[in-house]
C-alpha positions as YAML, in Angstrom:
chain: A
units: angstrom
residues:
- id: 1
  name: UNK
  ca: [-13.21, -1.55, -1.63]
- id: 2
  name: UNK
  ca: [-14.21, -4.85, -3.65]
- id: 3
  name: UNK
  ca: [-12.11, -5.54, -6.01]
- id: 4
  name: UNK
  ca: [-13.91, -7.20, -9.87]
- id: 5
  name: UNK
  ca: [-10.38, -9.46, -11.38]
- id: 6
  name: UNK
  ca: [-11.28, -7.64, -14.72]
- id: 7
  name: UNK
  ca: [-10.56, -4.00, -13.20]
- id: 8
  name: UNK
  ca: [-7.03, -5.47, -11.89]
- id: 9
  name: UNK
  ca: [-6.54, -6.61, -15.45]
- id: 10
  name: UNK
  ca: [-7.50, -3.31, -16.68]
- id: 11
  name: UNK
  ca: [-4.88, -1.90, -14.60]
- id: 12
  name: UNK
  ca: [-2.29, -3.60, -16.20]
- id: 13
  name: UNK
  ca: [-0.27, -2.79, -19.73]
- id: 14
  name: UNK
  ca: [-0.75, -4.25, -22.85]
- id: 15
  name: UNK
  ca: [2.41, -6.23, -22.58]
- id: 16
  name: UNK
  ca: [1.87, -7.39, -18.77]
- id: 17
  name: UNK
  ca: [-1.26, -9.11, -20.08]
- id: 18
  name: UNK
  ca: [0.04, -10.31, -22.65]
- id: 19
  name: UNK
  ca: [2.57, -11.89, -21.48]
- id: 20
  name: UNK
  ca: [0.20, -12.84, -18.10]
- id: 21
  name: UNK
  ca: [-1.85, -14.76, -20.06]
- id: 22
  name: UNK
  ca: [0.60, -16.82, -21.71]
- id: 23
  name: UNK
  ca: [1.65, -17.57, -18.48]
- id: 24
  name: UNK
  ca: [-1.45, -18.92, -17.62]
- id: 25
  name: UNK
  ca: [-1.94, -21.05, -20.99]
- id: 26
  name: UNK
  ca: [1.51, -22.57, -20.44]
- id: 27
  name: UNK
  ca: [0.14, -23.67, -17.20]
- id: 28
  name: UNK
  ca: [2.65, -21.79, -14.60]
- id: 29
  name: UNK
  ca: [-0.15, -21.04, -12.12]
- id: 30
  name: UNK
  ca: [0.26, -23.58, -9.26]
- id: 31
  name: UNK
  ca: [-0.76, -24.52, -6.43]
- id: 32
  name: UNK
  ca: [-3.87, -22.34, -6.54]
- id: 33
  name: UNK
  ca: [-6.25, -21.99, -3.46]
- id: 34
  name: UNK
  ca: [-9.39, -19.87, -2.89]
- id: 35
  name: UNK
  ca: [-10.99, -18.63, -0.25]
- id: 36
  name: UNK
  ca: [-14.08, -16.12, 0.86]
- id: 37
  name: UNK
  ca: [-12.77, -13.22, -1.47]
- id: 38
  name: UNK
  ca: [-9.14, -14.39, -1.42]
- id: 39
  name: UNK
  ca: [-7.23, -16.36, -3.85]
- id: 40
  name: UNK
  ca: [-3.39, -17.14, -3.49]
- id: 41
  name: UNK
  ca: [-0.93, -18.75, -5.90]
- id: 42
  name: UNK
  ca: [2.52, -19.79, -7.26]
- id: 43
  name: UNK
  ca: [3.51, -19.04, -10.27]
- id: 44
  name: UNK
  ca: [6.56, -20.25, -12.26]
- id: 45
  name: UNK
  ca: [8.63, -17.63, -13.67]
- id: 46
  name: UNK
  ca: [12.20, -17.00, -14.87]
- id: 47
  name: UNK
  ca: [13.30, -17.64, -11.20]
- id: 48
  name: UNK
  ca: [14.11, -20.93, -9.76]
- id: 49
  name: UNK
  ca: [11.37, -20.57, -7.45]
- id: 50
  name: UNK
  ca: [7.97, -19.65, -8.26]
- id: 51
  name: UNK
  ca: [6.09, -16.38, -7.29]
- id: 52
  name: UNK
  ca: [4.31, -16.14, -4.82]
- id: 53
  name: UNK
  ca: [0.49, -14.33, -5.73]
- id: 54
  name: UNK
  ca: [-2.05, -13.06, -3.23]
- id: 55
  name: UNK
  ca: [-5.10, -11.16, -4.65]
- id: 56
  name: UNK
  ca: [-7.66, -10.17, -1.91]
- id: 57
  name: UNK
  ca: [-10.82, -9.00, -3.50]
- id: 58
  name: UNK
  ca: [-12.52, -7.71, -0.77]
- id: 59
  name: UNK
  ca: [-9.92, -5.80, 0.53]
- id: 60
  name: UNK
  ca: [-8.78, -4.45, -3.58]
- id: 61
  name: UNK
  ca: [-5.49, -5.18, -2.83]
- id: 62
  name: UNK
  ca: [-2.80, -7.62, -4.37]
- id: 63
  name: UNK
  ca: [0.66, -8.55, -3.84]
- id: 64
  name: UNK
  ca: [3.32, -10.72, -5.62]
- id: 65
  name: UNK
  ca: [6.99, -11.55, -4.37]
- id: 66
  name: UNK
  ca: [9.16, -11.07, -8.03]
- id: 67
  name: UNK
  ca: [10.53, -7.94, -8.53]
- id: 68
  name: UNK
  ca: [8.78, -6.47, -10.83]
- id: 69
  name: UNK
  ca: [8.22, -2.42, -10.29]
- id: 70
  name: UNK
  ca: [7.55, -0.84, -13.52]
- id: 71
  name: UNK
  ca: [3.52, -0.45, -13.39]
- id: 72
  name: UNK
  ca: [0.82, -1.48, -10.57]
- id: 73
  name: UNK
  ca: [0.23, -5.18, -11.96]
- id: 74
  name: UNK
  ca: [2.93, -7.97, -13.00]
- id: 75
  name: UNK
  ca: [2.52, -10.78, -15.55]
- id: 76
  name: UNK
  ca: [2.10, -12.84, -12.88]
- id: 77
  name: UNK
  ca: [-0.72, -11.09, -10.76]
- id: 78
  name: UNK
  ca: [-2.28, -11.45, -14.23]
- id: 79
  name: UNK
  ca: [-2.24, -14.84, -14.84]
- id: 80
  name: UNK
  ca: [-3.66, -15.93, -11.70]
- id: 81
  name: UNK
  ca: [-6.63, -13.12, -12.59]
- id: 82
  name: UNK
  ca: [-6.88, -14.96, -16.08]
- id: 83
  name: UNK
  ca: [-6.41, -18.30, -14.31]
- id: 84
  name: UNK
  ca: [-9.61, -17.39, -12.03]
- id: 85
  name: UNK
  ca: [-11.40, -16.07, -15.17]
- id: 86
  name: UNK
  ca: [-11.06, -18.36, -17.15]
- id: 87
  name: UNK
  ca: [-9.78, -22.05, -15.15]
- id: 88
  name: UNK
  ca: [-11.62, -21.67, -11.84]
- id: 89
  name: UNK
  ca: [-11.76, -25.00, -11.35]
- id: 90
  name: UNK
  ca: [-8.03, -25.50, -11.33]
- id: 91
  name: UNK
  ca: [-8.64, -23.29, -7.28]
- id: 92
  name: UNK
  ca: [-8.92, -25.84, -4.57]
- id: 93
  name: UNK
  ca: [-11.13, -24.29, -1.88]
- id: 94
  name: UNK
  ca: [-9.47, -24.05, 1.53]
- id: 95
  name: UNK
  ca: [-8.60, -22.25, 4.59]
- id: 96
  name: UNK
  ca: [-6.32, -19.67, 3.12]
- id: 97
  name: UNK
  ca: [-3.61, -17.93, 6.28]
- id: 98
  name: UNK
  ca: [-3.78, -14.93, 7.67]
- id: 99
  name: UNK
  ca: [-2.98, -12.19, 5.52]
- id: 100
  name: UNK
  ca: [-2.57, -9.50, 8.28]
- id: 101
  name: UNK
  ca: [1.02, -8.76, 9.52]
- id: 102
  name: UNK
  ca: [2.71, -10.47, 11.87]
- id: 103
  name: UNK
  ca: [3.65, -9.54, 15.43]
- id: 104
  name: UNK
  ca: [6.82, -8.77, 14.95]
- id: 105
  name: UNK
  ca: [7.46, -7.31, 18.54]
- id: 106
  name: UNK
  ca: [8.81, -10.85, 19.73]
- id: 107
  name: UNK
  ca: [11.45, -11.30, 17.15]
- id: 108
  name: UNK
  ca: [12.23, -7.54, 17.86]
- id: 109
  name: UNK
  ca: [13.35, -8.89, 21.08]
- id: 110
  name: UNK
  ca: [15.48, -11.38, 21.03]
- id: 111
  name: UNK
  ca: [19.15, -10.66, 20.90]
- id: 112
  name: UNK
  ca: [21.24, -10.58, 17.87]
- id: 113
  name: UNK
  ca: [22.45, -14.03, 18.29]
- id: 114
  name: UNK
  ca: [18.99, -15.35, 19.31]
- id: 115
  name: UNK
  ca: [17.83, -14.31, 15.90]
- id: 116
  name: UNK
  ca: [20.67, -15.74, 14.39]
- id: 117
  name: UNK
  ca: [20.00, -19.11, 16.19]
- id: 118
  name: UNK
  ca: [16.55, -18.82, 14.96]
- id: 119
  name: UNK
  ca: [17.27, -18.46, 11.23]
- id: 120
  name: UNK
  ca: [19.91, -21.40, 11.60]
- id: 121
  name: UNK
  ca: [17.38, -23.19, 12.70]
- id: 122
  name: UNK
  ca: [14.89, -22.99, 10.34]
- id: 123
  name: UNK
  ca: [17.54, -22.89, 7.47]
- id: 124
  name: UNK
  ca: [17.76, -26.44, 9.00]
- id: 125
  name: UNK
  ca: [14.07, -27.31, 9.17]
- id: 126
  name: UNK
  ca: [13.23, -25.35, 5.82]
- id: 127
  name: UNK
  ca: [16.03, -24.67, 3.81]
- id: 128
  name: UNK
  ca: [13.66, -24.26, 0.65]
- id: 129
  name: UNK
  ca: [11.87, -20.86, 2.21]
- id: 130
  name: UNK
  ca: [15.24, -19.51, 3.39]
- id: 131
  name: UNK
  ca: [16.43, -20.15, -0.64]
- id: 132
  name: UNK
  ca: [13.52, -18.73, -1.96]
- id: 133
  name: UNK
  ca: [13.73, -15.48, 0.34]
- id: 134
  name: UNK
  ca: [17.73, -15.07, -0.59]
- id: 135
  name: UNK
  ca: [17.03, -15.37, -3.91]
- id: 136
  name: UNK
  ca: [13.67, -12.96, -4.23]
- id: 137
  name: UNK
  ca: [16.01, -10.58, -1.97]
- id: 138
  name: UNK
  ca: [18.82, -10.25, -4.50]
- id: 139
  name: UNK
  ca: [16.76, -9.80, -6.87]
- id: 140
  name: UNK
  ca: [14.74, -6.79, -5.25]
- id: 141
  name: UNK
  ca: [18.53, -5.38, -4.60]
- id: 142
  name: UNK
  ca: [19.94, -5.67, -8.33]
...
């Protein structure tokens, strides 16, 4: 199913787009990439990390990491559908990852305190992901 950014708008309520697109003119879409159908984003929200955005056109599907679970499309899904509309060139044009899911069979497998060692590890390496998952986590949970 292809996906036209004005029918995701259209999904959305009045107040979601609203409230999307003054996202967008206050310039919280980020770090905006596009590629072959594809465009991915960060927006800055109420959190103390931005949002993570992934719209895949081709596919008619969308996805953003806040919380938000009152209707199919958040403010911020929106403003990075405005943003596209309306800024395109603020979209750098790269090789965007994978957006299948991951094997997970191998992480299945290790032992409780492999796993453990893992995260530790790349707490170490990347403490900023493992803050922004705790954080987007709690907030799924309250």
């Amino acid at each position: 199913m292809h996906l036209e950014l004005t029918s995701l708008l259209a999904l959305a309520d009045e107040r979601v787009l609203t409230r999307g697109k003054e996202r967008f003119m206050s310039g919280a879409v980020i770090e905006a990439a596009r590629s072959r159908g594809r465009i991915q984003a960060r927006v800055a929200g109420s959190a103390p990390f931005p949002y993570r955005v992934e719209i895949n056109l081709t596919r008619g599907e969308w996805r953003c990491s806040c919380p938000y679970a009152w209707g199919p499309v958040c403010k911020h899904v929106a403003a990075v559908a405005f943003a596209a509309l309306e800024a395109p060139e603020i979209f750098i044009r790269r090789k965007l990852g994978r957006s299948v899911p991951l094997n997970m069979q191998p992480l299945r497998e290790l032992s409780d305190d492999e796993l453990l060692r893992f995260l530790w590890q790349l707490s170490e390496e990347r403490p900023e992901l493992l803050h922004e998952f705790a954080y987007n986590l709690l907030q799924r949970y309250e």
